[in-house]
C-alpha positions as a Markdown table, in Angstrom:
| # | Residue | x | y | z |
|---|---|---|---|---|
| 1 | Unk | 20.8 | 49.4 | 26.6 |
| 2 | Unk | 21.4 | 48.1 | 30.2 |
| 3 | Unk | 19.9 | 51.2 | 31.4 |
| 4 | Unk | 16.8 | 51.0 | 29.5 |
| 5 | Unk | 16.1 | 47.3 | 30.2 |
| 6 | Unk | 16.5 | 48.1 | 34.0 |
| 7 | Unk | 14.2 | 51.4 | 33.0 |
| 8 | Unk | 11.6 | 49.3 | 31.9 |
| 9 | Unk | 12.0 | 46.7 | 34.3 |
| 10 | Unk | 11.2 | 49.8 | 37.0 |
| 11 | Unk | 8.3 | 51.4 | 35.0 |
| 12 | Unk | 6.6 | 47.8 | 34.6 |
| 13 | Unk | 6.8 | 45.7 | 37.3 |
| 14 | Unk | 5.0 | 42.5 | 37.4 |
| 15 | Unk | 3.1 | 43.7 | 33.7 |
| 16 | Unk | 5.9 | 41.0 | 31.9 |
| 17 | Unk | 3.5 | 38.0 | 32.2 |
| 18 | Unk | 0.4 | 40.0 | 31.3 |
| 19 | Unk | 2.0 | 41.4 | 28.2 |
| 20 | Unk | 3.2 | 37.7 | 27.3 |
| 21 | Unk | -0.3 | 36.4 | 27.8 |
| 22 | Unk | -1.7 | 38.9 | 25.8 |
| 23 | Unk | 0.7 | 38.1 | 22.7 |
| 24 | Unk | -0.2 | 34.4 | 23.2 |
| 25 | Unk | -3.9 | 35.2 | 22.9 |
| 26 | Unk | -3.3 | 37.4 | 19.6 |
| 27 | Unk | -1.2 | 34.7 | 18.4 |
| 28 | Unk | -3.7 | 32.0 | 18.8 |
| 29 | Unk | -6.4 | 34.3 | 17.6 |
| 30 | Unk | -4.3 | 34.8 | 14.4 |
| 31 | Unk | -3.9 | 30.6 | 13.9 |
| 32 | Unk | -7.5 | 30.4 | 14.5 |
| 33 | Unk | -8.4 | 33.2 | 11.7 |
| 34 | Unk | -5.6 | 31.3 | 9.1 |
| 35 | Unk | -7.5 | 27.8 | 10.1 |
| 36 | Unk | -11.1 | 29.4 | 9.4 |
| 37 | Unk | -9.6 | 30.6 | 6.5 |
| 38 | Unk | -7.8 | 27.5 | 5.3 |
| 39 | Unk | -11.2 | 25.3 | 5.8 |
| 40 | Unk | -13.3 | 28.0 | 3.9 |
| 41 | Unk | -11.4 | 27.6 | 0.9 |
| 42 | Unk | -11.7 | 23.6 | 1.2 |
| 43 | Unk | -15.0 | 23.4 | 1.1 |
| 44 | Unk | -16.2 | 21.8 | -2.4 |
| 45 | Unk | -18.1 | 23.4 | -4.5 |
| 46 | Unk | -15.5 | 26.5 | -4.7 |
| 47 | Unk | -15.0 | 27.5 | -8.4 |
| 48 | Unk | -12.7 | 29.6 | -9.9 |
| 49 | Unk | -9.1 | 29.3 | -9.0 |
| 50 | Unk | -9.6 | 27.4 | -5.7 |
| 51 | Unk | -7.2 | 25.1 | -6.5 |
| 52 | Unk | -4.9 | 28.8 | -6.0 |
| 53 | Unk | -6.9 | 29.6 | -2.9 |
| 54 | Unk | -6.2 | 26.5 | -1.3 |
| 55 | Unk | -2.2 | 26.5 | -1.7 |
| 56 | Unk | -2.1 | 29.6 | -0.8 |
| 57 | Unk | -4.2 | 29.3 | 2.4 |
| 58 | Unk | -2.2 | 26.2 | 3.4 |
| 59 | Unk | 0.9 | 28.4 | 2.7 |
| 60 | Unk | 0.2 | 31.4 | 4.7 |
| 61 | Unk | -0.8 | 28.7 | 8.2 |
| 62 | Unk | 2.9 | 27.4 | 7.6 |
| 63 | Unk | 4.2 | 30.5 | 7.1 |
| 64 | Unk | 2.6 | 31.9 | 10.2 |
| 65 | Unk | 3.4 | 29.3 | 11.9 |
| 66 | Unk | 7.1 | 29.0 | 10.9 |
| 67 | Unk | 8.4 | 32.2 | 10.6 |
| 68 | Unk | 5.8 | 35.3 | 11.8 |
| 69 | Unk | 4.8 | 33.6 | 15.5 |
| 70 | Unk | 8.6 | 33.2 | 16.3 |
| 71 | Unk | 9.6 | 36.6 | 15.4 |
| 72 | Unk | 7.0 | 38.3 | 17.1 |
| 73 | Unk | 7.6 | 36.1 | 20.2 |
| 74 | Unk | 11.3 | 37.4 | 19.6 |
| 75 | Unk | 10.5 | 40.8 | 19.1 |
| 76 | Unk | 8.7 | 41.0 | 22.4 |
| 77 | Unk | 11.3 | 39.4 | 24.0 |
| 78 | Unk | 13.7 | 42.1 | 22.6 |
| 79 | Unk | 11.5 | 44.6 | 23.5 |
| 80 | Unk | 10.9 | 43.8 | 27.2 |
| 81 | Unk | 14.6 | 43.4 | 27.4 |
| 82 | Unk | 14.7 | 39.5 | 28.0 |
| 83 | Unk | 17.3 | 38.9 | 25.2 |
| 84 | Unk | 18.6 | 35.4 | 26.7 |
| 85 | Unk | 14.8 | 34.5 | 26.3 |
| 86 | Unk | 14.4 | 35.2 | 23.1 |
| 87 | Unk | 17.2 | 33.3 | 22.0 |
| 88 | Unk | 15.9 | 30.1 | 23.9 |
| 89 | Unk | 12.8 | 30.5 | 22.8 |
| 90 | Unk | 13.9 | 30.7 | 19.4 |
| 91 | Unk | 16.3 | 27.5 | 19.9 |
| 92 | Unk | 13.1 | 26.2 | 21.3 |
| 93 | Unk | 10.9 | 27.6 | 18.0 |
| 94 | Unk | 14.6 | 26.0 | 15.9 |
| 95 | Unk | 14.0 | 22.4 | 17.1 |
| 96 | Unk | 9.9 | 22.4 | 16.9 |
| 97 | Unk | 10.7 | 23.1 | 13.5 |
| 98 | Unk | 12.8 | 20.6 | 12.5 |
| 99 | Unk | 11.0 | 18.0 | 14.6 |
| 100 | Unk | 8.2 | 18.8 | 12.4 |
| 101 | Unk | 10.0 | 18.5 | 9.2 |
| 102 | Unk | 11.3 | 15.2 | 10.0 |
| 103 | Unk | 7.8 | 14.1 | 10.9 |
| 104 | Unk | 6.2 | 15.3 | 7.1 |
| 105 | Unk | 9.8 | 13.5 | 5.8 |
| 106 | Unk | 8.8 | 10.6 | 7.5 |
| 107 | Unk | 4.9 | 10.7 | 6.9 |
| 108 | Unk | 5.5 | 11.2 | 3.1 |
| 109 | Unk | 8.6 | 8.2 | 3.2 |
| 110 | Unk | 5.5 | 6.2 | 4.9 |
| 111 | Unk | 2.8 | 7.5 | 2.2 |
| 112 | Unk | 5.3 | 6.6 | -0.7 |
| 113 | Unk | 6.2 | 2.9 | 1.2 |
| 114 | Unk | 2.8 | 2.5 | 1.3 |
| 115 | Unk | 1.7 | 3.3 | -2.3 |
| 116 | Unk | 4.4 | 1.1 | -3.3 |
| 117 | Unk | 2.8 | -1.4 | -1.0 |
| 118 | Unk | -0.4 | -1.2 | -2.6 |
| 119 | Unk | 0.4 | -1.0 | -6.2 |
| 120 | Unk | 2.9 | -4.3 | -5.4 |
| 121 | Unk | -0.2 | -5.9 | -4.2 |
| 122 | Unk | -2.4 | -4.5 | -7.0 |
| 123 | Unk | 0.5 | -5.8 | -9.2 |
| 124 | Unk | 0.3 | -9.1 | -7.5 |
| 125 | Unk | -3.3 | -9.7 | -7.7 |
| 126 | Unk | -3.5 | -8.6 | -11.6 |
| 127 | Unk | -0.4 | -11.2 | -12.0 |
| 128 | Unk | -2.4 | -13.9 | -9.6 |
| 129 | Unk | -5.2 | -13.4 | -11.9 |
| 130 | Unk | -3.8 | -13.6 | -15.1 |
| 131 | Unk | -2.2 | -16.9 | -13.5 |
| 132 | Unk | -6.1 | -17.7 | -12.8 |
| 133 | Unk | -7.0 | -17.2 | -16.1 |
| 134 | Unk | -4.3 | -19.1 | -17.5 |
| 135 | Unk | -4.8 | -22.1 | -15.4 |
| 136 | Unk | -8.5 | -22.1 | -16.1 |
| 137 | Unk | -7.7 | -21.7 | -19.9 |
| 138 | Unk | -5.1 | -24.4 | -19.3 |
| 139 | Unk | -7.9 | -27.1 | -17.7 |
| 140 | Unk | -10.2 | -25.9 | -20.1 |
| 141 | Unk | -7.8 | -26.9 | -23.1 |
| 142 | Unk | -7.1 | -30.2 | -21.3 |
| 143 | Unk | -10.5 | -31.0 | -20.7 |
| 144 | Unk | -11.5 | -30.4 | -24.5 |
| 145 | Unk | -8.2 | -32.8 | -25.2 |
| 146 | Unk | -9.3 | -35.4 | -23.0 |
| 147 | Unk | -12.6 | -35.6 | -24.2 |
| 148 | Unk | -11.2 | -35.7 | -27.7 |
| 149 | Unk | -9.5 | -38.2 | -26.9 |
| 150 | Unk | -11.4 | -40.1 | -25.1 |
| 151 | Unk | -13.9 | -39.6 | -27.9 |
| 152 | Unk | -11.2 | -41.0 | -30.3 |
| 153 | Unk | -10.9 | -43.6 | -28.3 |
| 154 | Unk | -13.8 | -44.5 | -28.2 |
| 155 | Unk | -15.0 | -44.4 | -31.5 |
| 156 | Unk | -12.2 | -46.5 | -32.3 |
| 157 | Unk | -13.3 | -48.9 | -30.1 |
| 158 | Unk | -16.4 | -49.1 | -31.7 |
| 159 | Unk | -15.0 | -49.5 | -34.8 |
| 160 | Unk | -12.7 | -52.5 | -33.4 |
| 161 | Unk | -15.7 | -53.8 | -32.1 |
| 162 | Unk | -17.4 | -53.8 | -35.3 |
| 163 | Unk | -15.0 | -54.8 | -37.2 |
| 164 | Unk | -14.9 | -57.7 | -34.6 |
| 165 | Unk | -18.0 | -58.4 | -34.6 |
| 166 | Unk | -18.2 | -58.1 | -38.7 |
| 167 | Unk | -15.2 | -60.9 | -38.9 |
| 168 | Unk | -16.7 | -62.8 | -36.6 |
| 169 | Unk | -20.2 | -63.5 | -38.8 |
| 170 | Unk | -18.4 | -63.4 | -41.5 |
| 171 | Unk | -16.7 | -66.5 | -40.2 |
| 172 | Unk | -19.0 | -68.2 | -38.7 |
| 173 | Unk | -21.3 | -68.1 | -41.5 |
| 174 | Unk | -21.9 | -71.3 | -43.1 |
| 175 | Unk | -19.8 | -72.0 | -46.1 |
| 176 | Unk | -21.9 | -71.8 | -48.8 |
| 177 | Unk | -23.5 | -75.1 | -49.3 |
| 178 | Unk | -22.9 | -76.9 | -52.6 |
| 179 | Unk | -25.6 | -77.6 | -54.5 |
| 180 | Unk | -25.7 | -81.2 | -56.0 |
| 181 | Unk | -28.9 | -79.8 | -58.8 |
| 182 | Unk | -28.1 | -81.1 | -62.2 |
| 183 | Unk | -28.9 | -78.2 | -64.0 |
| 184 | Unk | -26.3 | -76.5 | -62.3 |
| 185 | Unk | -23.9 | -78.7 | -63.5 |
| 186 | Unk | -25.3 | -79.1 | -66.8 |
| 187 | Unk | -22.1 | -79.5 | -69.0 |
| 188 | Unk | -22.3 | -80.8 | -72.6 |
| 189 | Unk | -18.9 | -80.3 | -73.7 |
| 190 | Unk | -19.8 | -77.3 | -74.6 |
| 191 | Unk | -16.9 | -74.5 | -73.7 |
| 192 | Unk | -18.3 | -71.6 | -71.8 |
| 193 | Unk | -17.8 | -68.9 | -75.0 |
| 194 | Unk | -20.7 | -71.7 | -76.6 |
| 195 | Unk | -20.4 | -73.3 | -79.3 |
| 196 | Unk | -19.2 | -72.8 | -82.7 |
């Protein structure tokens, strides 16, 4: 294998980074393609099972992405005989990786902290409202009690007032004069049942 690295070392010299930037280009032309692809299917007005089209065109970008770009990068890297290369490059590909697995863990902890966020604060402002509502219903009652009683009291009042002012003629209305007209008086011994 020694022999063959060196061999192809000889028969290519200086055609390493050439070959490299070619692979790079078809790389990138291949993640352009999967992105055309990936926004064709997300345009609206796709029927039919594009809800199947879509996962599947997001799924073959991250698959590309994840696993087919590292192992041709290896490959090449095998191939040219750069084997210490290839396994950087793959520690390299290795941490990318998982730096981008903690990022969607830590974007999707956000997106959850933040729907909780919301629906605690759609939560709060239903509760404030009902609170609203109540407190409005409240001062509505205790209006309509006040004024009831302050209409009670009133009319009660009134009635004092009139029964005040009822007392109050009758007694200071003159006593009922006596009348001093014979007639009136006109007793002949008779009892009141007449006379038998």
């Amino acid at each position: 294998l020694g022999g063959l690295n060196e061999l192809r070392r000889c028969l290519l010299p200086g055609a390493f980074p050439a070959i490299r930037s070619a692979q790079s280009t078809l790389v990138a032309d291949a993640k352009m393609a999967l992105q055309a692809n990936e926004r064709a299917v997300l345009t609206p007005g796709l029927r039919g099972e594009a809800t199947r089209l879509r996962e599947v065109a997001s799924k073959m970008k991250s698959e590309f992405d994840n696993c087919l770009e590292p192992y041709m990068t290896g490959c090449l890297e095998v191939a040219l005989g750069n084997v210490d290369y290839a396994m950087e490059q793959a520690k390299v590909a290795a941490l990318a990786a998982e730096k981008v697995r903690l990022a969607a863990e830590k974007a999707k902890a956000e997106e959850e902290a933040l729907a909780k966020a919301k629906a605690d604060a759609i939560e709060k402002a239903k509760s404030e409202a009902e609170a609203l509502e109540k407190a409005k219903a409240d001062a509505i009652e205790k209006a309509k009690a006040d004024a009831l009683e302050k209409e009670t009291a009133e009319r009660i009042a009134e009635e004092t007032l009139q029964d005040q002012l009822g007392q109050s003629d009758t007694g200071s209305s003159p006593e009922p004069e006596l009348t001093e007209d014979p007639e009136f008086f006109d007793d002949d011994d008779d009892d009141m049942y007449g006379s038998d």
